[in-house]
N, C-alpha and C positions, 0 to 999 in steps of 0.2 A: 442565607449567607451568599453576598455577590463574589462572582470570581475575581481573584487578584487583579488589580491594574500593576500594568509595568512599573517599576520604578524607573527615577533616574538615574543615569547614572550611564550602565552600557547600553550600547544602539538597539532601539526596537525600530518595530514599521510604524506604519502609519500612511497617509495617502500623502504625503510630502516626498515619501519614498518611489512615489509610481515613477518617477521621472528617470530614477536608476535601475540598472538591473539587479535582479535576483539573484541570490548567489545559488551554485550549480556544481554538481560533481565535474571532475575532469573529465575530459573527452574522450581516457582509455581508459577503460575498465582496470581496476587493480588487481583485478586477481579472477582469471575467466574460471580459471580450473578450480581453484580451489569455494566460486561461488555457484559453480555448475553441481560440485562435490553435496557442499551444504544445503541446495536445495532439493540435491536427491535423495539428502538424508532425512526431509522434512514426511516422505512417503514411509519413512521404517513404522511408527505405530500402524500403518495398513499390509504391513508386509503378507500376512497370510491372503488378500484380498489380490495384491501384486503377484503374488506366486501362483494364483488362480489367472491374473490376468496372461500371465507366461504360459502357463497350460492350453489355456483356449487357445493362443495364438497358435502354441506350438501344432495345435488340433488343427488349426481351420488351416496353417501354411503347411502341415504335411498331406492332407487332403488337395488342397490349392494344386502342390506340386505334382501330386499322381494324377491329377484329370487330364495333361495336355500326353502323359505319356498312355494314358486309357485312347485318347483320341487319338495320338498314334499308330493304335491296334483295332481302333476304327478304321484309318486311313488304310492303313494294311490288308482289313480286310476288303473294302473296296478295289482296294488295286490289284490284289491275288486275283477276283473274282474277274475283273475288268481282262486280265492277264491269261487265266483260265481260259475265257469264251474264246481267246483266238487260236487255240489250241486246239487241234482236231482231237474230237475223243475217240477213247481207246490207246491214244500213243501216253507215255512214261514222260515223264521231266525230262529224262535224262538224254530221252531219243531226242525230243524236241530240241534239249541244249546242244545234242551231236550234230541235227540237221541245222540248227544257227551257227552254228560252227565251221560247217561244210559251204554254207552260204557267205560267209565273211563276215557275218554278224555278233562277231567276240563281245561286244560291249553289252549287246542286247541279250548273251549267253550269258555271260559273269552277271547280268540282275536277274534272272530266270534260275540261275540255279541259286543264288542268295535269296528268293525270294520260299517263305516256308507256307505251306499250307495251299500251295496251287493244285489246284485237280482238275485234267487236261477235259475240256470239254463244258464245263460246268461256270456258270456265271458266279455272281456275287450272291455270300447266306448271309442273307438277309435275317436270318434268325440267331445267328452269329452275330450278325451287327446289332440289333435291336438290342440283345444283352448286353453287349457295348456300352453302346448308347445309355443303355438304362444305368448301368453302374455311371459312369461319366455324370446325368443327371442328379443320382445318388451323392456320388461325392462332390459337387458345387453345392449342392443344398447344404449337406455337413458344412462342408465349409464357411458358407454363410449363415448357420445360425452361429456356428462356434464365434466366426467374426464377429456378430451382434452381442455376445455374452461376453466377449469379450471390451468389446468400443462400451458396454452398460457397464462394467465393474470397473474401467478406467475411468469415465467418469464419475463413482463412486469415491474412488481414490482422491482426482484430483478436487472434489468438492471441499472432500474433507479435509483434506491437507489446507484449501485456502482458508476454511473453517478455522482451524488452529492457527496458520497466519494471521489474521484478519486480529484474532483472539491476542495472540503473541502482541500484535502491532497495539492494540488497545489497550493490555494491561503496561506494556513499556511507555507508552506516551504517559498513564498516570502515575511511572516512577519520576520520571525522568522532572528534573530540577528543573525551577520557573526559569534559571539563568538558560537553558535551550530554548526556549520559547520567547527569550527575549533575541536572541541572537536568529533567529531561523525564520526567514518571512513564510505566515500564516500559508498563503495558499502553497507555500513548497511542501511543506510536511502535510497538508492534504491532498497534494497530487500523488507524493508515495506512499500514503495511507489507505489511497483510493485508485487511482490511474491506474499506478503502479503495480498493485495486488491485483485489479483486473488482468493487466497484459498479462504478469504471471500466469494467473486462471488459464487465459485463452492459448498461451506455451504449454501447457502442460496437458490441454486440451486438446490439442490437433497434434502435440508434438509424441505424448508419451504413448500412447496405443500405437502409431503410424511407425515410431523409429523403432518399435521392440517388435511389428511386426517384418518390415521391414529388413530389419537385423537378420532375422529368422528366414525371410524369404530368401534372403542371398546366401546363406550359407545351406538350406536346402537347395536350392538351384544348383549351384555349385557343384551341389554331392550330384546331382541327380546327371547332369552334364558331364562329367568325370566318369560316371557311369555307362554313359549311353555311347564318348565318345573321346578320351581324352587330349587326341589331337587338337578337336573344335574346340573342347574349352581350355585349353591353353591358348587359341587364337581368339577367344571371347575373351581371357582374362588380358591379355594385352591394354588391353583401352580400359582398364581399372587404372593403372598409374595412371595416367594422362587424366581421367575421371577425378583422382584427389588432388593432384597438382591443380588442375583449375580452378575447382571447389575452393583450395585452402588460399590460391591468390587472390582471387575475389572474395572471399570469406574475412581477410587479413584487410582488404581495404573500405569494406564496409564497415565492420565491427564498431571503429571508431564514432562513425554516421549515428549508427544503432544509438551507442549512449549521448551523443550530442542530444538526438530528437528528442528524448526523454528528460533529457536537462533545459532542452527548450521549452518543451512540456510542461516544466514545472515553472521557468519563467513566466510564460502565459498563463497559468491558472493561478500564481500569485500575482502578477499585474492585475488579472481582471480582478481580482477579489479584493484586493484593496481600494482599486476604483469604485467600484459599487459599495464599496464598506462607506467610503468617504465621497461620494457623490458628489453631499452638497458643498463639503469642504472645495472639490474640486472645481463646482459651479464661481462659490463663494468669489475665488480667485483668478477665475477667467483660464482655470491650466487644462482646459477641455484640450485642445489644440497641441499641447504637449505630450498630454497625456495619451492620446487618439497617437501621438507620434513613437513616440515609447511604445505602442500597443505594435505600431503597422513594424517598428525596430522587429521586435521580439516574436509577431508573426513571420516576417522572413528569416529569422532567422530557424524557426519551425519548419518553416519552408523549403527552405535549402537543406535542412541536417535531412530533413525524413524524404526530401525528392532525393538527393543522392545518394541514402542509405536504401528505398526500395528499387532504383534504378540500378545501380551499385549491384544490390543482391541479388537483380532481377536477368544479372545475364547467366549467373548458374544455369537454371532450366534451360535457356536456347542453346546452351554450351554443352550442357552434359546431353538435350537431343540432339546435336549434329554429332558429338561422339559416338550416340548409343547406333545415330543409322549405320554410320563407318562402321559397326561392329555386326551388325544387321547382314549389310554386305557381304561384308568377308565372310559369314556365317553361310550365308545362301551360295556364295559361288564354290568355297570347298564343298560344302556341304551335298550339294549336285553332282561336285566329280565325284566322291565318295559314293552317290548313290548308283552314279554312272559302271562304277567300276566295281558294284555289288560290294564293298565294304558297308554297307549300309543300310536300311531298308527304307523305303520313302517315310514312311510311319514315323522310324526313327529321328531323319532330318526333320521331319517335320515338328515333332515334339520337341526336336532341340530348337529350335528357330522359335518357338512358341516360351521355350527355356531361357532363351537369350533376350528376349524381349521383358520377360520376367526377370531375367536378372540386373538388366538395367534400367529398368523402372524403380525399383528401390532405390537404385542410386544416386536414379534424379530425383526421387523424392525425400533422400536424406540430403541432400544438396540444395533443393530449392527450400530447404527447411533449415536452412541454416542463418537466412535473413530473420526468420521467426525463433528461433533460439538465442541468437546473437539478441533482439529486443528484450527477449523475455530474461536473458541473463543480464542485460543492462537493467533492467528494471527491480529483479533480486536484490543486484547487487545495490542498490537504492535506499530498499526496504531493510536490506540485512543493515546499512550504513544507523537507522535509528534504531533497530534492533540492540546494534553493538554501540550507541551513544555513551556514554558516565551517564551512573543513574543518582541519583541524592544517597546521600550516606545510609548505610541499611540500620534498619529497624533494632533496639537493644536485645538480645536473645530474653533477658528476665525484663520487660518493662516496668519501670516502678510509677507510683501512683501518692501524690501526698493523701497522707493522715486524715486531713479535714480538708475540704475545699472551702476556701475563703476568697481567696483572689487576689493574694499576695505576689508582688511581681520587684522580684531583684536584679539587680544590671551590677555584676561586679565587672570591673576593668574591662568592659566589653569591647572589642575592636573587631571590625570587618572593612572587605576593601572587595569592590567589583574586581577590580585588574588587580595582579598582587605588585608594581610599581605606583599607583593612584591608591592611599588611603582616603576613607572615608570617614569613617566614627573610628578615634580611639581613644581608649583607656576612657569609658564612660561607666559610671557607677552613680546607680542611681538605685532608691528606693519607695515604692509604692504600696500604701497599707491599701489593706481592702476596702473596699468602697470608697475609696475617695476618686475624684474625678481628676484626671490628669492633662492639660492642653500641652500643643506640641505648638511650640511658633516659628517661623524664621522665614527667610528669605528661601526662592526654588532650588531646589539642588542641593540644602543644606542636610537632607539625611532624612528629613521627619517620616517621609510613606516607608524607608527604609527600618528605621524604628520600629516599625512595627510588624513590619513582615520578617523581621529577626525572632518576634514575640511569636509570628505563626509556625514559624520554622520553613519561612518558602525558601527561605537563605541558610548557611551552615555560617556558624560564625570564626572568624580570621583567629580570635582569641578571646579568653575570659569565659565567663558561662551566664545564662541567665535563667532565674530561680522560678520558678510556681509554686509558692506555697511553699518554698524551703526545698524543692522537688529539682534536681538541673532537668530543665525543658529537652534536653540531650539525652538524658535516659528514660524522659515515655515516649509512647507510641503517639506520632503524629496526629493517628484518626483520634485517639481520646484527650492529647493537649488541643485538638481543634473543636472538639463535640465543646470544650467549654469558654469560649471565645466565638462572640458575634460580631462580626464585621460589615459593613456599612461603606461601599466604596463612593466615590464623583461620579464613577462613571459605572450605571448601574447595567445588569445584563438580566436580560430574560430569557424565557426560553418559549417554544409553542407549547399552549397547551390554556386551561384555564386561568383566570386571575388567583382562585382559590389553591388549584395547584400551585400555580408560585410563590403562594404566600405560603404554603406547608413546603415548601422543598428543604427547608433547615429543618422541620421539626419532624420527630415518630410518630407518624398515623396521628394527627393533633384533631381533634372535634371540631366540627362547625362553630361550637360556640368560641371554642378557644380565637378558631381565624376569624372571625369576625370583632372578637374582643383585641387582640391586637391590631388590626384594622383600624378598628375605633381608637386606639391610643394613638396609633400613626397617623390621626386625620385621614384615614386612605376611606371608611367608610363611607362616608359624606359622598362622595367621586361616584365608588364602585355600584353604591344603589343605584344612579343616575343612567349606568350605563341598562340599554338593550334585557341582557340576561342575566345580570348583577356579577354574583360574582363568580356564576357561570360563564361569562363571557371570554370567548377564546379571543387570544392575543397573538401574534407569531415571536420571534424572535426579534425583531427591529421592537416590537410595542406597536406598533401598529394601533390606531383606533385613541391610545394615552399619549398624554403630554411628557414632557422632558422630567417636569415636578411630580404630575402624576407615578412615574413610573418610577420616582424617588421614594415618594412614600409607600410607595408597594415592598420595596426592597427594604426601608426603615422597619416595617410592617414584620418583615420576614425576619427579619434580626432578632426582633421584640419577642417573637413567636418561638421561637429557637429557645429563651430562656437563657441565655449564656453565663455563663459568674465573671468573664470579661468581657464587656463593650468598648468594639472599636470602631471608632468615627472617623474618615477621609473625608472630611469636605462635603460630610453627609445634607449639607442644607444648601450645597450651590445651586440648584438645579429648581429649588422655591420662589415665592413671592415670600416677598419682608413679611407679609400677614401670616403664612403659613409657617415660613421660618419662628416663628416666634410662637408659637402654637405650638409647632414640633419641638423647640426648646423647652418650654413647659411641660410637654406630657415625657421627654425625656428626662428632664428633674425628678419627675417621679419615679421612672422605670429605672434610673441609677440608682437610687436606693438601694444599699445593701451590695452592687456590685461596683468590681474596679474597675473605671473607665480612663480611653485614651480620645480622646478627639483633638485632630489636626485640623486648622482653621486658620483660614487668610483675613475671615470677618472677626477683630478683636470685639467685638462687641457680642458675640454669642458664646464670648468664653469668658465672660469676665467674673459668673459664680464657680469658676474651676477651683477644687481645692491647693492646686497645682498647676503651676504655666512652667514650661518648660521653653527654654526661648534657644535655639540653635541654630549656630552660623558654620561651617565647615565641617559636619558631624560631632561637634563639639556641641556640649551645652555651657554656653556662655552666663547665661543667667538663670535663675528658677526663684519661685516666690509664689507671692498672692498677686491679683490685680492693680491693686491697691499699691502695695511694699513695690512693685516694679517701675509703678510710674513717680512715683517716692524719687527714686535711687538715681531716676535720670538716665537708666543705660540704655541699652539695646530696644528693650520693649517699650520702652517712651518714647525712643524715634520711632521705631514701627506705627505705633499708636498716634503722634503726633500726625506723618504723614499719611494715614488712612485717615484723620478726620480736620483733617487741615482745616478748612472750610468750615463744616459743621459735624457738630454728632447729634444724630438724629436716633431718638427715642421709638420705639412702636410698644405704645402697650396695647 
């Protein structure tokens, strides 16, 4: 079974379309919060895996946090010792701090008596520090595995969340009604099916382990500097506001940028891919040069959305380090009269300086991460946009199933309309016994490919119902009114893989002998032996290696193979030679036998044994009869037939 061709009717693509743009979400996001919300909600089946990933963090940034104040008591003990040796031994602290006292050395007295563990005479314990040390190494190493076990279970999470996206995105694209597919150029819904869900990936990827450690590092820091000194960090928190204010105006002016690129994005990968779809069409008509124009269009305009969405985002970082040195400063210069003035011990400045520098390191890295979430939430909100599509009318909860398959097809008062002000077919009733063969005629536009795609259910109809076997086609399930219905398009589709393979893609696990005996009915045989590896021979998707006709009777081939109790024909012979046309009408005389067929045909002459001509002009059926009784009557179908054989009609037996 070939995939549906569009119908007439509403706008599809086509390489005619390379010339306009693509249509494309707006340029602000609709809803940052509540699509930031929904993709966080997308990690809940990992929840125990995330509460793990929260634990390590919290391990490896409460470890993080204790080394600089261990290296403190490093520092400390250095400086005691350094402090010590000029101390003559045998004398007290406190004589010492009396005799700097006595000298006028008040400053140098108030660090001497603040400082603890001096012993007059004695250098630096170096056995003392080595423990230091050792612990200090001790906890960077914690620290760093717990980081590693932690950055391996976040990306755990994030795999499998794109996992179930990726899934999510696949099984929605095969709800979703052929009327989306007609309306949405092909490469746009592959760029958010694809581009798309990657940017996600690499958002969630750099984004979630960094902003949950992050988070954590600044509210330990915080404690740890309130701690040690709450003057300094109330002058280290200062340059927090100024830090979000900047963040949120440049943040506020890029966002915009963000979703444009990605709406560019998807312009560009549907231009290209309809160019290359339609190449030769392109060639055909010399619209190289347009098309190349529309290309370099829709490249700049790539161009400009993502240079001034990363430029744009890109002065966060230089903005939040000149804040963070301003903060730097003012940290080192009280910091020193504090120690000047023995409120403080070096150790301790020093730990906080190393505190402060930890604390605004997260904040330029939840800042400079805000151009990569601002993407990654433009691109969500993309994917969520076919997520939340209308999907075709759901499935009957009791599917019913007729009594006997025959292949009995009723049209009472049928009416459908693409747009609901444009009707198309109404109040059509019609009835088809089994096995008889039924032609569809008229002029383009007049309803016929639509007819029949009412019969697959790729459409919901306006009004009326239509019967299978006495069965309304509205109350069974899609997959088994379509398991019995073989279809046959103009425009046939392959896929990579063998010739054999495509010949079983309609049928259940079918035999060698089966696909080669429908082969043989299709005239495809003859061809397939000729090739290389018969009908092992790999094909890609274009057909590659087969002809236009060749790759007709492959798809004929696969109808046949299928078995269907209805057959239906588009224009299944345009793509032949007269000789082979006529071959394939003969071996399909036979394979109708027994089943209800519809073939739709422009050539009156390969419909003339139909038990049934159906002749339609405005989705109406104007005439219906035999071959014969039509051209009798003089109407419609005897101008059709006049004007296609004006000249001559020419026989091939």
């Amino acid at each position: 079974m070939t995939a549906p061709r569009r119908p007439a009717g509403p706008p599809v693509g086509g390489p005619g379309r390379m010339m306009m743009g693509a249509g494309g979400p707006p340029a602000k996001l609709d809803d940052f919060k509540g699509s930031t919300k929904r993709l966080l909600r997308m990690l809940a089946p990992d929840r125990l895996i995330v509460g793990l990933v929260l634990v390590f963090g919290v391990i490896s940034v409460g470890l993080s946090v204790i080394g600089p104040w261990l290296l403190g008591k490093a520092t400390d003990v250095i400086f005691t010792g350094i402090v010590g040796q000029q101390i003559p031994a045998g004398t007290t602290k406190e004589q010492a701090v009396a005799n700097l006292r006595a000298q006028g050395s008040d400053r140098f007295a108030d660090l001497l008596q603040a400082l603890d563990g001096v012993v007059p005479g004695h250098g630096i314990d170096f056995a003392r520090l080595q423990r230091v040390l050792l612990w200090v190494a001790l906890v960077y190493l914690g620290a760093w595995i717990f980081g590693l076990l932690q950055a391996r279970l976040a990306t755990v999470v994030v795999q499998r969340t794109l996992y179930r996206l990726r899934e999510q995105v696949s099984a929605k694209l095969s709800r979703l009604p052929l009327s989306y597919f007609d309306q949405q150029p092909r490469g746009e819904v592959l760029s958010r099916a694809t581009n798309d869900t990657d940017n996600i990936a690499m958002t969630l990827q750099q984004s979630l382990s960094m902003l949950m450690t992050s988070l954590l590092t600044i509210i330990a820091v915080l404690g740890a500097m309130f701690w040690i000194s709450p003057l300094l960090a109330v002058i280290a928190l200062v340059t927090v506001p100024v830090s979000v204010l900047v963040t949120a105006r440049i943040g506020k002016r890029s966002q915009p940028q963000f979703v444009q690129q990605w709406a560019s994005t998807g312009k560009v990968n549907g231009h290209i891919e309809e160019m290359f779809t339609g190449h030769s069409v392109v060639k055909i008509f010399g619209r190289q040069a347009e098309a190349a124009k529309t290309f370099e269009e829709h490249n700049e305009a790539l161009y400009t959305a993502s240079f001034r969405a990363q430029f744009i985002s890109g002065l966060i970082q230089p903005a939040m380090m000149f804040i963070g040195n301003l903060n730097y400063v003012l940290v080192a210069v009280v910091g020193g009269l504090r120690v000047a003035s023995g409120s403080l011990s070096l150790g301790d400045v020093q730990a906080f300086i190393q505190y402060s520098r930890q604390f605004s390191q997260p904040l330029t890295q939840v800042a400079s991460m805000a151009n990569l979430v601002q993407s990654g939430i433009a691109s969500a909100e993309r994917v969520f946009q076919i997520l939340d599509a209308a999907e075709q009318s759901p499935e009957p909860a009791s599917p019913a199933r007729p009594e006997r398959v025959l292949g009995k097809v009723t049209f009472e008062h049928v009416s459908f309309r693409y747009k609901p002000d444009e009707p198309l077919i109404e109040d059509l009733s019609l009835t088809v016994a089994p096995g008889q063969t039924v032609a569809i005629v008229g002029p383009t536009g007049a309803g016929k490919t639509t007819l029949v795609n009412l019969i697959m259910r790729f459409y919901d109809l306006t009004g009326g119902r239509i019967l299978l076997d006495d069965v309304d086609i509205a109350a069974m399930s899609r997959d088994e009114l379509r398991e019995r219905i073989g279809m046959v398009l103009q425009d046939t589709w392959l896929f990579q893989g063998t010739i054999a393979e495509n010949l079983a893609y309609g049928a259940d696990h079918p035999t060698r002998d089966k696909i080669v005996a429908a082969a043989e009915a299709a005239h495809a045989d003859r061809f397939v032996r000729t090739l290389p590896e018969g009908y092992e021979t790999v094909i890609d998707e274009e057909g590659a290696g087969v002809s236009a006709g060749e790759k007709q009777l492959i798809t004929i081939a696969r109808a046949f193979l299928a078995e269907p109790t209805i057959l239906i024909l588009d224009e299944a012979t345009s793509s032949v030679d007269t000789r082979t046309e006529v071959l394939i009408q003969r071996a399909m005389s036979t394979l109708r036998a027994g089943r209800t067929s519809f073939v739709i045909a422009h050539r009156l002459s390969t419909i003339r044994d139909a038990d049934l001509i159906l002749v339609m002009e405005h989705g109406s059926i104007v005439e219906q009869g035999t071959h014969d009784s039509l051209l009798s009557a003089g109407g419609a179908y005897a101008r059709l037939y006049s004007a296609q054989f004006a000249a001559a009609a020419v026989e091939v037996e």
